[in-house]
C-alpha positions, 0 to 999 in steps of 0.5 A: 675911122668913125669910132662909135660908143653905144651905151644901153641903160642898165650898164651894156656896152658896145664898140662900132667902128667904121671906115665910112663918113656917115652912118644911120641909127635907128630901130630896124635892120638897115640902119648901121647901128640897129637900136632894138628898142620900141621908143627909138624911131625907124631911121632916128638919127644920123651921124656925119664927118664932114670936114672933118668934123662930127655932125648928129642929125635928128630924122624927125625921129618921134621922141627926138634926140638929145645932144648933152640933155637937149632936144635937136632938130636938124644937123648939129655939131658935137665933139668927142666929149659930148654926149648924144642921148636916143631912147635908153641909148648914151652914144658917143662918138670920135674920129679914130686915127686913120689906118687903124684897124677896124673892129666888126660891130659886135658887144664889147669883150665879156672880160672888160664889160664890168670895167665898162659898166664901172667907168663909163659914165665918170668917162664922159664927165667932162676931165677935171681942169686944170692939173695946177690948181689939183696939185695946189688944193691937195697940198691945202687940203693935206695941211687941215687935220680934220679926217682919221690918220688913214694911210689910204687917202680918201676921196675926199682929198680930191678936189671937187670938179667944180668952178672955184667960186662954187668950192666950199669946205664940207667934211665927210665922215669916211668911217664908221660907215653910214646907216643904211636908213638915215644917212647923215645930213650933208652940210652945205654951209649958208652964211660961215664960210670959215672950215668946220673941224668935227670929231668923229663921233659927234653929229653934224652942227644942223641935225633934225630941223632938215627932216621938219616939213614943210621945208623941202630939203635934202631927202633922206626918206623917200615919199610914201607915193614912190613906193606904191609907183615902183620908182627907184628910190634911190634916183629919187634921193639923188634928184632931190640931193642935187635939186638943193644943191644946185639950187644954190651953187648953180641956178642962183642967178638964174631968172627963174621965169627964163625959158629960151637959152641959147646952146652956149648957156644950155652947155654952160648950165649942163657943164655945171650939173655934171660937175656937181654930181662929179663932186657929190659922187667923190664925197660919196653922196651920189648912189653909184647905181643912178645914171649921171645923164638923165638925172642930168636932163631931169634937173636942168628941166626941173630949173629951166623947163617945167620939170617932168611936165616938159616932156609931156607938153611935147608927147601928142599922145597925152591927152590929160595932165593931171598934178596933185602936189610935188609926188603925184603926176597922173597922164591920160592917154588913149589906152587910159589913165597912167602915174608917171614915174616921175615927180617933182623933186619938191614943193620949191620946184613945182612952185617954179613951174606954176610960175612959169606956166602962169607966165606962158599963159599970159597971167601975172598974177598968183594962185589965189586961190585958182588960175585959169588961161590957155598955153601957147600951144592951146591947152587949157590950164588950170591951177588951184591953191591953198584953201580951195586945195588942200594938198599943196598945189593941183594943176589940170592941164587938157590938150587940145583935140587935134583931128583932121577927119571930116563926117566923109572920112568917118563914113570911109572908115566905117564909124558912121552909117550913110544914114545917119550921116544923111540925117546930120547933114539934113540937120544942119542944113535946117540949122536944127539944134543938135545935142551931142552926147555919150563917150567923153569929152575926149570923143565928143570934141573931134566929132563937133569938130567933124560936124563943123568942117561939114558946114559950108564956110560962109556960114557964121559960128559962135563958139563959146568955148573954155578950151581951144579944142575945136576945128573949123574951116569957116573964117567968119567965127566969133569966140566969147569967154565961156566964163564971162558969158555965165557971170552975165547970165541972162544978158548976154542972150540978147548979145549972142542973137545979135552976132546973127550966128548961123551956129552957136557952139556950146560944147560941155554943158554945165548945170549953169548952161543949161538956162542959155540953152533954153534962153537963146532957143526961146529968143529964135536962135537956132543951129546950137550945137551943144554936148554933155554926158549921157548914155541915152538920149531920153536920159539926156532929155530928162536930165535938161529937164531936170536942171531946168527945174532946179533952176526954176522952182515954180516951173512944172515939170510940163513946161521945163519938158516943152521948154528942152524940146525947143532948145533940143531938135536932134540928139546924136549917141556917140559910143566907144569901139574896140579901138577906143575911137568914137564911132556913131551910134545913133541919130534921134530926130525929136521934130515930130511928134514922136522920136525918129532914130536912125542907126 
């Protein structure tokens, strides 16, 4: 008999038992054990018995599941003791005797709810090991008259479920009970391994140097940010608690550049985590109310992964990450810009993850006072220091635009006439200079990109890009550095004419780019396609001119007009719909003597 533990965050309880080998989790009816919430998948994931062992198989679920604070993909092995994470969803699993009764699948008695809700998450910490050793650490412990002649023993008594070289004697005062504000500082002794004897009334030997910044510490304050976000105080205290602690007694030998573990060293890793909070909660440290496992998964991302970055690199809805020190994360989604919930448990955790993602970017270098390089999987990444920053460290990370729609399929879906579509490819046929602008760069992208799939593949691109947004079908492409290409100004214009690109790629101008634009049209380059932000196209044409301007004092303004005209033949006004998709409002041809607009 399967015996199947559904623990919802918040503290509800259910027990399902079945009598069948393979059972379905997943949000709708159908599924064996329905998980009604809107982050779990259709069909999410599976259970198996299988020669008499438990298998959990993820459905190529949308948010994935985790098996112990890890993300699977396909079936995994798992025991009784481990832990299955999907959505607000703990599950555990195990293999009841045969003939025994099976239970319908409804909620756990009212009567032992609370019982529930007070003991589950001690019950899948993994048991204490082993029962000598307890027996002989009690006795040792009995002998040191530090503590209060209690009858009562204290939890302190126990002995931590931790590895013994991780043990250390540190005193808890049990009495009188601790401020509610500042709560005395833990002591984690450094370097005097000899036991400290304390009276009770007197303070511990390390008082308010802990609390002085800029040294990340063990919090006793929340940060001003958290409140205004609504994030749970009291989750944040133990992130950072555990950050600290673990920093020395769990991730001290760890390469702190070392991304890939194995199942073995991940289990291992998560092992330790678990206990140290087993052993902060005995000491009365840890808040009873914050759930052990995702606070789990959070600290062993914020030593191993990218801290709550992890999660978002592997979300394709984010479309802008945005970091402004350890306290502010900003995400950028379709619907608009959102605060994560989250952050980074200090300074010393969001210095980790800058060097790790300098180091998937391929740099080797510092932030000093900028870095700038593309991720694996194309975003484009920017990191900025002390001076240029004057809070910490700011990171900006944009995705890359991932679209597929070609200018047919924007005319199937109605977000461009057959006219304008005509003038386009009109357009680009003549290889005419073409000027995107309104919406963002957010909409700009997947529509250039549309434009370029329409182009026959033996045509030639130059794409000068800073980021890795765009998607063509041609083979023949060649892709320059955007920012060498400016250092080199005006001599790169030459180089660019000689690659014979039948299109020149220019997306996001910049008041810098503006004098190449001019630069490749006067040398006869033609088919450059470029984009900025404006929201009309006599707007666009007067800004260029303007720029061209600045950059020219002793050009009139008659001439920097003539000179935009040549570089810019048709401009095409994108707009937002009531879906937030772009969709094609205008196209103005400026071959002629006066402007031909086609809606």
């Amino acid at each position: 008999m399967l015996k199947v533990l559904v623990m919802e965050k918040g503290g509800k309880e259910q027990e399902f038992n079945f009598d069948s080998e393979q059972i379905s989790l997943g949000r709708v009816r159908g599924n064996d054990v329905v998980l009604a919430k809107p982050n779990i998948s259709k069909r999410h994931a599976l259970i198996r018995v299988v020669d008499g062992k438990l298998y959990i198989e993820d459905l190529k679920s949308t948010n994935g599941t985790l098996l112990n604070g890890r993300r699977i993909s396909g079936a995994r092995p798992f025991e009784a003791k481990d832990q299955i994470q999907i959505g607000d969803f703990a599950i555990t699993a195990l293999l009841a005797p045969a003939g025994g009764v099976l239970k319908p699948a409804t909620a756990a008695p009212k009567e032992f709810e609370s019982e529930i809700t007070d003991t589950i998450s001690i019950q899948a910490i993994p048991e204490p090991e082993p029962e000598p050793i307890v027996v002989e650490d009690f006795d040792v412990m009995l002998d040191v008259e530090v503590i209060d002649d209690d009858d009562e023993p204290s939890q302190i008594d126990l002995p931590p479920v931790l590895p013994s070289e991780l043990l250390e004697p540190v005193v808890v005062e049990q009495k009188p009970p601790m401020p509610a504000v500042e709560p005395p500082t833990p002591i984690v002794s450094k370097v005097k391994p000899e036991p400290r004897v304390m009276p009770a009334p007197k303070p511990a030997p390390k008082p308010a140097p802990i609390y002085q910044p800029p040294q990340d510490s063990v919090p006793r304050r929340v940060l001003p940010l958290v409140a205004d976000v609504g994030i749970n105080d009291e989750y944040q205290m133990a992130l950072k608690l555990v950050s600290e602690r673990a920093q020395e007694l769990v991730f001290a030998t760890t390469n702190p550049l070392q991304t890939d573990f194995d199942d073995r060293e991940w289990q291992s890793l998560s092992d330790s985590v678990m206990k140290l909070i087993d052993r902060l909660r005995r000491e009365n440290l840890f808040p009873a109310s914050v759930d052990p496992f995702p606070l789990t998964q959070d600290i062993l991302f914020e030593f191993v992964g990218l801290g709550p970055l992890e999660e978002l690199l592997a979300d394709n809805s984010v479309k802008t990450i945005t970091v402004y020190g350890p306290s502010k994360i900003f995400v950028t989604r379709k619907d608009g810009v959102h605060q994560l919930a989250k952050i980074f448990s200090g300074l010393a955790t969001l210095n980790r993850v800058v060097l790790k993602l300098i180091n998937l970017a391929g740099g080797q270098k510092t932030v000093d006072p900028t870095f700038e390089g593309r991720l694996p999987d194309g975003s484009s990444i920017l990191i900025m220091g002390y001076p240029l920053c004057d809070h910490d460290l700011s990171i900006v990370i944009n995705r890359p635009v991932v679209t597929g729609d070609t200018l047919d399929d924007l005319l199937t879906q109605g977000r461009i006439s057959k006219a304008a579509l005509d003038a386009i490819n009109e357009a680009t046929s003549k290889h005419r200079s073409i000027l995107v602008i309104g919406c963002k760069r957010g909409g700009q992208s997947p529509f250039i990109s549309a434009v370029l799939k329409s182009l026959k593949r033996e045509e030639r691109l130059v794409l000068l890009e800073e980021r890795r947004d765009l998607l063509t079908n041609q083979p023949n492409v060649v892709s320059l550095n955007r920012s060498v290409v400016r250092l080199m100004e005006d001599k790169v214009i030459p180089l660019i004419t000689r690659l014979d690109g039948s299109f020149v790629v220019m997306p996001d101008l910049t008041t810098s780019d503006v004098r190449l634009l001019v630069g490749l049209a006067l040398s006869g380059q033609g088919g450059v396609i470029s984009s900025m932000v404006s929201d009309s196209w006599q707007s666009s044409i007067s800004k260029l001119t303007s720029i061209l301007q600045f950059q020219s004092p002793h050009m009139d303004a008659e001439s920097a007009k003539r000179f935009v005209g040549d570089a810019v033949n048709c401009v095409i006004q994108l707009e937002p719909n009531d879906k937030q998709e772009f969709v094609v409002k205008q196209v103005v041809s400026l071959d002629g003597s006066k402007p031909v607009v086609i809606s």
